[in-house]
Backbone as CSV, one residue per row, in Angstrom:
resi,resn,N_x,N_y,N_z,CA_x,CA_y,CA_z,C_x,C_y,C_z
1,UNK,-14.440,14.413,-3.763,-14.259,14.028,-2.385,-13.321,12.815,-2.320
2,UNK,-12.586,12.570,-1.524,-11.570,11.700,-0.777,-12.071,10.674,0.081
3,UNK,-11.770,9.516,-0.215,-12.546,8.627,1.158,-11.346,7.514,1.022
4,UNK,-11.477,7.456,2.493,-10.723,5.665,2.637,-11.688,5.022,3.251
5,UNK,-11.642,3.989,2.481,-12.873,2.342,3.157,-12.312,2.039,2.772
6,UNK,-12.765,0.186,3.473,-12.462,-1.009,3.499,-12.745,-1.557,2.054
7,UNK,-11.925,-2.316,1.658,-12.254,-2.355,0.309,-13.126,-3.674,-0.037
8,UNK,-14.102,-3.337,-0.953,-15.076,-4.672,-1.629,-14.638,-5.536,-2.441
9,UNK,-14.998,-6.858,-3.181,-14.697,-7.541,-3.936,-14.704,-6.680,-5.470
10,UNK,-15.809,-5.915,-5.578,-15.791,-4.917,-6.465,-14.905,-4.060,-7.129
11,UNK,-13.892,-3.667,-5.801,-12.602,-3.261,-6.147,-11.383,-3.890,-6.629
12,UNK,-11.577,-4.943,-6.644,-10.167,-5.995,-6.938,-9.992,-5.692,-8.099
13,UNK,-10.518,-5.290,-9.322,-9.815,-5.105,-11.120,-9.142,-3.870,-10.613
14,UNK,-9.706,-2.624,-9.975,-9.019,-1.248,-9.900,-7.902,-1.006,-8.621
15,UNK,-8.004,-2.528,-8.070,-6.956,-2.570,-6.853,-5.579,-2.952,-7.994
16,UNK,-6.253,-3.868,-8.350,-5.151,-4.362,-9.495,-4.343,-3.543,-10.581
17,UNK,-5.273,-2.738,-10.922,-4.645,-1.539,-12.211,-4.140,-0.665,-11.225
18,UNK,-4.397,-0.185,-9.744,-3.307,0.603,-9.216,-2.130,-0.023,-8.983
19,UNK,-1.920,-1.011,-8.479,-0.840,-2.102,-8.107,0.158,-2.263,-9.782
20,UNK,-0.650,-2.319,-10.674,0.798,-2.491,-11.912,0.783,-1.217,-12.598
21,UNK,0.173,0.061,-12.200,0.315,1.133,-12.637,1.823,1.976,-12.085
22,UNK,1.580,1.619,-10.594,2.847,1.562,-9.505,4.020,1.241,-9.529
23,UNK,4.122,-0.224,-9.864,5.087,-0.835,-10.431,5.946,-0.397,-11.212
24,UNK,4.976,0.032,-12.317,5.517,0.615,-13.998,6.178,2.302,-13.385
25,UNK,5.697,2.563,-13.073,6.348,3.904,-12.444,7.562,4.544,-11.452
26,UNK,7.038,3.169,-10.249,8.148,2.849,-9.302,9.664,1.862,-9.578
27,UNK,9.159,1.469,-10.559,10.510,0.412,-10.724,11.194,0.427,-11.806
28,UNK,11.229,0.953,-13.070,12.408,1.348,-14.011,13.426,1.472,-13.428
29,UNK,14.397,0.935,-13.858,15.738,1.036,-13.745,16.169,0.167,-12.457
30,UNK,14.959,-0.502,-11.913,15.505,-1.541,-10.695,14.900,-3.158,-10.793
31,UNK,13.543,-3.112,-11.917,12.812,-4.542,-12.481,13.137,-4.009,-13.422
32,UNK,13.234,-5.078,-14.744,13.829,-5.432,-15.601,12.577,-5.011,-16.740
33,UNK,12.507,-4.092,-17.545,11.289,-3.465,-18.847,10.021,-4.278,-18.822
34,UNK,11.353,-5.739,-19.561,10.201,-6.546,-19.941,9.568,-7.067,-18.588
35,UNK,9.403,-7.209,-17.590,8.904,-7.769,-16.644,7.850,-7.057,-16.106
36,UNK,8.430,-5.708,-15.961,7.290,-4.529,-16.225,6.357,-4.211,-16.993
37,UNK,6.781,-4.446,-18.243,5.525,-4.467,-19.452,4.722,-5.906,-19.063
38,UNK,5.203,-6.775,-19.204,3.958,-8.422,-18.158,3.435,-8.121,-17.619
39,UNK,3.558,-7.298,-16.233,2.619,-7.341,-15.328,1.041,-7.252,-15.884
40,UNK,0.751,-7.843,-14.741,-1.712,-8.491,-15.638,-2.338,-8.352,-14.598
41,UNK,-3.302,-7.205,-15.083,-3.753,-6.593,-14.119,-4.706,-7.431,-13.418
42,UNK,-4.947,-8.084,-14.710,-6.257,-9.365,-14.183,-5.610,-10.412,-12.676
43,UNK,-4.212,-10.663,-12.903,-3.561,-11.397,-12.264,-3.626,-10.818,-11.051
44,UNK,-3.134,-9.419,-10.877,-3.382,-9.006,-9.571,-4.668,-8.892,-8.977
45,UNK,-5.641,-8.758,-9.986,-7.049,-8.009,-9.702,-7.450,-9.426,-8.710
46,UNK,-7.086,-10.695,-9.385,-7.512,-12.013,-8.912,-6.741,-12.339,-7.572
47,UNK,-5.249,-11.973,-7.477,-4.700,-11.672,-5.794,-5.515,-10.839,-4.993
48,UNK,-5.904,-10.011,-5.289,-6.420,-8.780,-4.466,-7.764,-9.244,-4.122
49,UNK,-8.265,-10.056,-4.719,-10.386,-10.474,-4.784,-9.545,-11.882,-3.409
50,UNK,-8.887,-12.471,-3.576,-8.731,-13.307,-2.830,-8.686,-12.951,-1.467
51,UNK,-7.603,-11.831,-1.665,-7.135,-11.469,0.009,-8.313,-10.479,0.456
52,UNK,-9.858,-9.849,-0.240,-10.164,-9.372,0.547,-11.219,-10.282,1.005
53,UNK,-11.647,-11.435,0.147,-12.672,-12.428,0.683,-12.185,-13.101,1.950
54,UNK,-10.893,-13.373,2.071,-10.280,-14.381,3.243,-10.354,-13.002,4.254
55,UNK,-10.358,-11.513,4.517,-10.070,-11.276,4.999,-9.212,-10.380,5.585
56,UNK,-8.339,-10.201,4.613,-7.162,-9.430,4.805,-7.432,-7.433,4.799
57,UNK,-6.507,-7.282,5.617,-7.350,-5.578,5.772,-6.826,-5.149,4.557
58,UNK,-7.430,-4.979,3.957,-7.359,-4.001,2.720,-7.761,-2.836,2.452
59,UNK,-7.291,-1.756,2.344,-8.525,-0.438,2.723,-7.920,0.310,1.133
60,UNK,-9.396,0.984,0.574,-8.812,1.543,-0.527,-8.552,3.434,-0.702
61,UNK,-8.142,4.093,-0.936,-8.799,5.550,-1.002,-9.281,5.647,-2.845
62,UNK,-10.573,5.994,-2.565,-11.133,6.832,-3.452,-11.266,8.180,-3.795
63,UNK,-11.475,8.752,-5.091,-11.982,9.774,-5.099,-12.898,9.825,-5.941
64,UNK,-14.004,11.127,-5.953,-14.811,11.069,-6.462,-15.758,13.135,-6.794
65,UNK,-16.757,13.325,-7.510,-16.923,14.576,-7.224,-15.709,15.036,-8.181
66,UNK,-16.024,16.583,-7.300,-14.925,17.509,-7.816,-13.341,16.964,-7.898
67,UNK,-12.930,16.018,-7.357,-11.636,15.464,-6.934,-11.365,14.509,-8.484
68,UNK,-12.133,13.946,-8.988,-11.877,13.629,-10.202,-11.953,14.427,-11.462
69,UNK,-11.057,14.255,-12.041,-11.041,15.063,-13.962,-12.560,14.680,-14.335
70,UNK,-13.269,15.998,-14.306,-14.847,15.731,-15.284,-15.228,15.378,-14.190
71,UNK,-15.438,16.079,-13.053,-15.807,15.387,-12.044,-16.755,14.217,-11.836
72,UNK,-15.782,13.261,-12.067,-15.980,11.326,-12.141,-17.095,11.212,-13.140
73,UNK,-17.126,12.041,-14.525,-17.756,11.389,-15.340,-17.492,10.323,-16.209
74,UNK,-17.633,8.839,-16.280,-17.323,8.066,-16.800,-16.942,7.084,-15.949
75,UNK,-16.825,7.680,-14.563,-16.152,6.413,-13.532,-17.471,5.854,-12.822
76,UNK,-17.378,3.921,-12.894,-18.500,3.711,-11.999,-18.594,3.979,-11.275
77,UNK,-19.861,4.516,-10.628,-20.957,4.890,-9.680,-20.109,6.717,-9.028
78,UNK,-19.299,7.173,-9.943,-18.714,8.154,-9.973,-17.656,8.378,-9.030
79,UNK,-16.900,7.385,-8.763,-15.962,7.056,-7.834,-14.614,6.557,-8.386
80,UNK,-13.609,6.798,-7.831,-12.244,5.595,-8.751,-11.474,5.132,-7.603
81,UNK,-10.801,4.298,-7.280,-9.966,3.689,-6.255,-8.843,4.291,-7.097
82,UNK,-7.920,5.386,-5.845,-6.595,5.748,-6.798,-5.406,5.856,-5.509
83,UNK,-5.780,4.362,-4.955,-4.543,4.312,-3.758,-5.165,3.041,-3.406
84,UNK,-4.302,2.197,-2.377,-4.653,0.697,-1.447,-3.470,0.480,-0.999
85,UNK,-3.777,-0.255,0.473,-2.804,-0.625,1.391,-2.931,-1.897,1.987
86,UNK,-3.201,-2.747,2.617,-3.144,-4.630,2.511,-2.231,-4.574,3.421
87,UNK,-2.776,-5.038,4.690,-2.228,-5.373,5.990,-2.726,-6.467,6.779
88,UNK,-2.094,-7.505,7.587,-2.551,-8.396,7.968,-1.202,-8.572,9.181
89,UNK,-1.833,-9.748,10.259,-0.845,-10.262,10.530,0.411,-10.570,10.607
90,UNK,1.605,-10.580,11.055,3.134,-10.626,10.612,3.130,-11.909,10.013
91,UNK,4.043,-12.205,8.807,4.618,-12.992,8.555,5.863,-13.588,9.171
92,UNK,6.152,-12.586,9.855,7.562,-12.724,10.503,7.183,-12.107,11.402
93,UNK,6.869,-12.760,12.906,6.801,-12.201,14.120,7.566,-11.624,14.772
94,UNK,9.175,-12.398,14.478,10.350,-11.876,15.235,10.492,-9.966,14.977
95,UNK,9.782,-9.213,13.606,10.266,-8.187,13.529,8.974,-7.247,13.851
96,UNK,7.634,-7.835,14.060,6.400,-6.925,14.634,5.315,-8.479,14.204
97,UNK,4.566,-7.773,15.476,2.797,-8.382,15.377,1.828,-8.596,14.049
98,UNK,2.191,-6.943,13.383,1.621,-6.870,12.022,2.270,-6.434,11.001
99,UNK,1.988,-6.592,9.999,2.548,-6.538,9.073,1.641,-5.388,7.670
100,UNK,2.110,-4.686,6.889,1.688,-3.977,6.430,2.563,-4.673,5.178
101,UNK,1.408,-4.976,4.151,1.882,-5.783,3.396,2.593,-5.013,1.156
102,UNK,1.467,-4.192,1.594,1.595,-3.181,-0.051,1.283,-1.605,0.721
103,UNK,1.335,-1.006,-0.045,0.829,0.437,-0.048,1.212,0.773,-1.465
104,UNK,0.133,1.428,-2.466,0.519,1.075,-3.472,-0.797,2.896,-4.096
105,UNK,0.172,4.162,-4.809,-0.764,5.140,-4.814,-0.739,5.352,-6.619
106,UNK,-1.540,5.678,-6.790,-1.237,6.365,-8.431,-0.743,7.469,-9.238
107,UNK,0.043,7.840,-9.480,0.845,9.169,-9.595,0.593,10.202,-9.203
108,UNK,-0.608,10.723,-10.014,-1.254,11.919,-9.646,-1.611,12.298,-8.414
109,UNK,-1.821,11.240,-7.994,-2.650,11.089,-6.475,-1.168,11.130,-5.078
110,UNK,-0.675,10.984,-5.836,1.077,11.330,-4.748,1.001,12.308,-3.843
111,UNK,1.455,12.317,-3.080,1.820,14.214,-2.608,0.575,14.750,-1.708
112,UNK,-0.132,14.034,-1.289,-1.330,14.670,-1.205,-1.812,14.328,0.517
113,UNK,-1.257,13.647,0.944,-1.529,12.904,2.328,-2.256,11.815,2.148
114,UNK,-2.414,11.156,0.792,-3.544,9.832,1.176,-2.406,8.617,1.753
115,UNK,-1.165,8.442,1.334,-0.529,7.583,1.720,-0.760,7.370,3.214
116,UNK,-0.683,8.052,3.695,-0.597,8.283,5.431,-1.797,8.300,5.916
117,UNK,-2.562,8.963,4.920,-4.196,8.247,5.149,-4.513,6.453,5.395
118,UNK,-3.966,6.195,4.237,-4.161,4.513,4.204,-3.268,3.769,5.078
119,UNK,-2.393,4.035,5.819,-1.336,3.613,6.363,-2.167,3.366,7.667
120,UNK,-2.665,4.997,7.855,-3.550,5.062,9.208,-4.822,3.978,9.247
121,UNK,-5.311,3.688,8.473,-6.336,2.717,8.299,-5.485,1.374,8.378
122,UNK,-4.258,0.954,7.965,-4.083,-0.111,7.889,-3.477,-0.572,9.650
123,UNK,-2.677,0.534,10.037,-2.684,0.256,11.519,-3.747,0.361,12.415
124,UNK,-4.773,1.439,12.644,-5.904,0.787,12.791,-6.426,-0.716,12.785
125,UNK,-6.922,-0.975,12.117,-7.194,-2.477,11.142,-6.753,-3.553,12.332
126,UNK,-4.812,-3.246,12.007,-3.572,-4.277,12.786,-4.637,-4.019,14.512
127,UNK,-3.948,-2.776,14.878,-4.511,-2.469,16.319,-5.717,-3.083,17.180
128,UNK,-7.124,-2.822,15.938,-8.166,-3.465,16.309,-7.865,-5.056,16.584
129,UNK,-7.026,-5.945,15.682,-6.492,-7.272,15.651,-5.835,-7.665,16.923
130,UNK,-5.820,-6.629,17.527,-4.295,-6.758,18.816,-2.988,-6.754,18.524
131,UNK,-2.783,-6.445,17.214,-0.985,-6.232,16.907,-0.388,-5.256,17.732
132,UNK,0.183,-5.445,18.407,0.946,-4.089,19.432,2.256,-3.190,18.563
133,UNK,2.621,-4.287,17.574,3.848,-3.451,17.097,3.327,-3.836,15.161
134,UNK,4.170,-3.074,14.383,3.691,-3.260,12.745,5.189,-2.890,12.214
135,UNK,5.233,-3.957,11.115,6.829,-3.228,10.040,6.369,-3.613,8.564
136,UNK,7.172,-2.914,8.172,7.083,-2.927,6.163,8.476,-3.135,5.924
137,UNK,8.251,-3.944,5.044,9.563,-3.754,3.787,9.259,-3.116,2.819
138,UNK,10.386,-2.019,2.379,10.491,-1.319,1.286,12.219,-1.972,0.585
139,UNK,11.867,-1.970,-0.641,12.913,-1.955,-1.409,14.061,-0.940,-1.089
140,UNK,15.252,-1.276,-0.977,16.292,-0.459,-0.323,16.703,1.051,-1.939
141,UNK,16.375,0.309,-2.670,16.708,1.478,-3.760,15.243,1.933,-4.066
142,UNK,14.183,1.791,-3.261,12.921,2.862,-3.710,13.119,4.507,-3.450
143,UNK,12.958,5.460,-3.916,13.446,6.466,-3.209,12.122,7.011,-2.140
144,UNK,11.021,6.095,-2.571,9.544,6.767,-1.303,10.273,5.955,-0.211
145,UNK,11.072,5.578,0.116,11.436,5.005,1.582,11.573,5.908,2.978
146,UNK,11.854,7.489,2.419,11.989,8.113,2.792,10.535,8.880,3.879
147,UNK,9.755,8.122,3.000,7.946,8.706,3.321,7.987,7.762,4.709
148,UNK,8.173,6.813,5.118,8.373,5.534,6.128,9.139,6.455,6.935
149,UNK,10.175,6.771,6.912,11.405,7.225,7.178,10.301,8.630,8.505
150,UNK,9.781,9.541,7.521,9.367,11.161,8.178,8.420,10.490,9.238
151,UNK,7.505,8.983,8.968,6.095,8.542,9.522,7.338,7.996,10.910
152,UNK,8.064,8.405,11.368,8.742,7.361,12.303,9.621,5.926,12.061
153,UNK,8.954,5.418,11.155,9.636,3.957,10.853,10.978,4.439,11.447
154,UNK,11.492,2.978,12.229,12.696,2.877,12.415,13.315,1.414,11.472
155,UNK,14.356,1.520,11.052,14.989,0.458,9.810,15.319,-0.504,11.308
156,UNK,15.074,-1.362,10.636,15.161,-2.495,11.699,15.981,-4.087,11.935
157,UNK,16.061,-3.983,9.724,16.126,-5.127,9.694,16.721,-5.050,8.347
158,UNK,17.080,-5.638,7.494,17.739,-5.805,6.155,17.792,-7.241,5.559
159,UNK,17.073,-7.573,4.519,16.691,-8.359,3.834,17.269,-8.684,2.158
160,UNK,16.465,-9.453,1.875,16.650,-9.968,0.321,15.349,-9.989,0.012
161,UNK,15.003,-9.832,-1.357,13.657,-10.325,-1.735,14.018,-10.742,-3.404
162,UNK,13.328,-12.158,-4.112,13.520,-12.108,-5.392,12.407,-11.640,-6.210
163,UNK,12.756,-10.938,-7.320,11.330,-10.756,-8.192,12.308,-10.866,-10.076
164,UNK,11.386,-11.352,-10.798,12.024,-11.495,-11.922,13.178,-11.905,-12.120
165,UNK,13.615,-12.968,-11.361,15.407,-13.347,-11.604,16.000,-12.720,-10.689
166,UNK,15.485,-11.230,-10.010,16.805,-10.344,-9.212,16.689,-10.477,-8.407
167,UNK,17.949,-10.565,-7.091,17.939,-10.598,-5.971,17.671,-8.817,-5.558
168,UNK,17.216,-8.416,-4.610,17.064,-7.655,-4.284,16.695,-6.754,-3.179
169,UNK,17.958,-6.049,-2.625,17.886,-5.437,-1.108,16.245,-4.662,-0.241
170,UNK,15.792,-5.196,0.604,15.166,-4.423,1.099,15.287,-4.123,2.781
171,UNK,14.769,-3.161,3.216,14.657,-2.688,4.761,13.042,-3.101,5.214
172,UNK,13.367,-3.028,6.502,12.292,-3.238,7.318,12.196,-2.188,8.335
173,UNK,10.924,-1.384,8.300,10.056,-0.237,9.188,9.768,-0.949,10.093
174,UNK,10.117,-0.646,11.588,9.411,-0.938,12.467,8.359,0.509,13.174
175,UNK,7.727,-0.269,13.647,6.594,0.860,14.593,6.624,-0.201,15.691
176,UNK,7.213,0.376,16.737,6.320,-0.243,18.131,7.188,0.526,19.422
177,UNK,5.870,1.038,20.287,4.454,0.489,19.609,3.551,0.487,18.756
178,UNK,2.739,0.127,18.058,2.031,0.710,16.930,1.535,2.195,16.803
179,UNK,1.015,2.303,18.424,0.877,3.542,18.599,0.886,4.973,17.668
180,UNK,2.739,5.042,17.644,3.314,5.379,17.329,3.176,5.581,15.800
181,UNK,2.866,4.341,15.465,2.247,5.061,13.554,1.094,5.673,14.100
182,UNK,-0.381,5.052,14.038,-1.314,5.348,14.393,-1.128,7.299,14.692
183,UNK,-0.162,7.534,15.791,-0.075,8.931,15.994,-0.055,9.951,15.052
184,UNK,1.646,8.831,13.633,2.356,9.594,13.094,1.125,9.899,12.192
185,UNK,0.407,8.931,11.734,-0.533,9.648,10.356,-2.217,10.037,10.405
186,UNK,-1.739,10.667,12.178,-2.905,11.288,12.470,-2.773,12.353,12.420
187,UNK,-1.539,13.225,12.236,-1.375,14.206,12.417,-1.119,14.746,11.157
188,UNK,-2.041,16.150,11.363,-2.019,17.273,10.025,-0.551,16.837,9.010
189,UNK,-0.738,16.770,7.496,0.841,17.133,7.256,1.455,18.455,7.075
């Protein structure tokens, strides 16, 4: 079985091992090997325990049952977190209300509609907050930009971001009104 909830402190080590599992997958050939091989999961696991104690919407999808290999034998309480999304507030008001901060899935688990699952939870989340409008940055050379792209996002904005030494292009998704996500990843894919 498939579930998205709000995520527990419990989840922060397996929020973390999805987050540099992602990385390692999503970013060859645009972060630099060695920077990729660093990533610590502990490091993130300890970002992720922070932002859900303060608060921050974090919602995870699980699976569990038949949906896991051996159906979830070996996984605690027979469950695995194999997706998360982390939304809060804008950092930058000028480009939306809220802000959708990661979305972050695990390979296998691709393809499947949970992205748009968690997306929907994370605007939710914003909505309940009163955010009227929500945007993301994606890296301009990711090729999932395109997934933003089908959900409505409109490019809005064009940026820099540094990570490991590199400067590096990204876009900004707008939704607004939020609505408008909310709609897009309510609907069947």
């Amino acid at each position: 079985m498939i579930a998205i909830r709000r995520a527990r402190p419990a989840d922060a080590v397996a929020i973390g091992a999805v987050h540099v599992a992602a990385w390692r997958s999503a970013y060859p050939g645009i972060l630099p090997d060695d920077f990729l091989a660093r990533l610590s999961v502990p490091r993130q696991a300890a970002h992720y325990d922070s932002a859900i104690r303060s608060g921050v919407g974090v919602h995870v999808a699980t699976a569990s049952g038949r949906d896991l290999p051996d159906h979830g034998a070996g996984w605690p309480g027979g469950s695995r977190v194999i997706g998360f999304v982390t939304a809060a507030c804008s950092r930058q008001p000028r480009l939306a209300e809220g802000e959708i901060e990661t979305l972050y899935m695990l390979d296998d688990w691709r393809e499947r509609g949970l992205g748009r699952l968690l997306l929907g939870a994370a605007a939710a989340h914003l909505a309940a907050l009163g955010c009227r409008s929500v945007f993301l940055w994606v890296l301009r050379d990711n090729p999932s930009r395109w997934f933003y792209q089908h959900l409505g996002g409109r490019a809005a904005a064009e940026g820099e971001t540094h990570v490991a030494g590199q400067t590096l292009a990204q876009l900004a998704f707008v939704w607004d009104p939020i609505e408008r996500l909310v709609a897009a990843t309510s609907r069947a894919t």
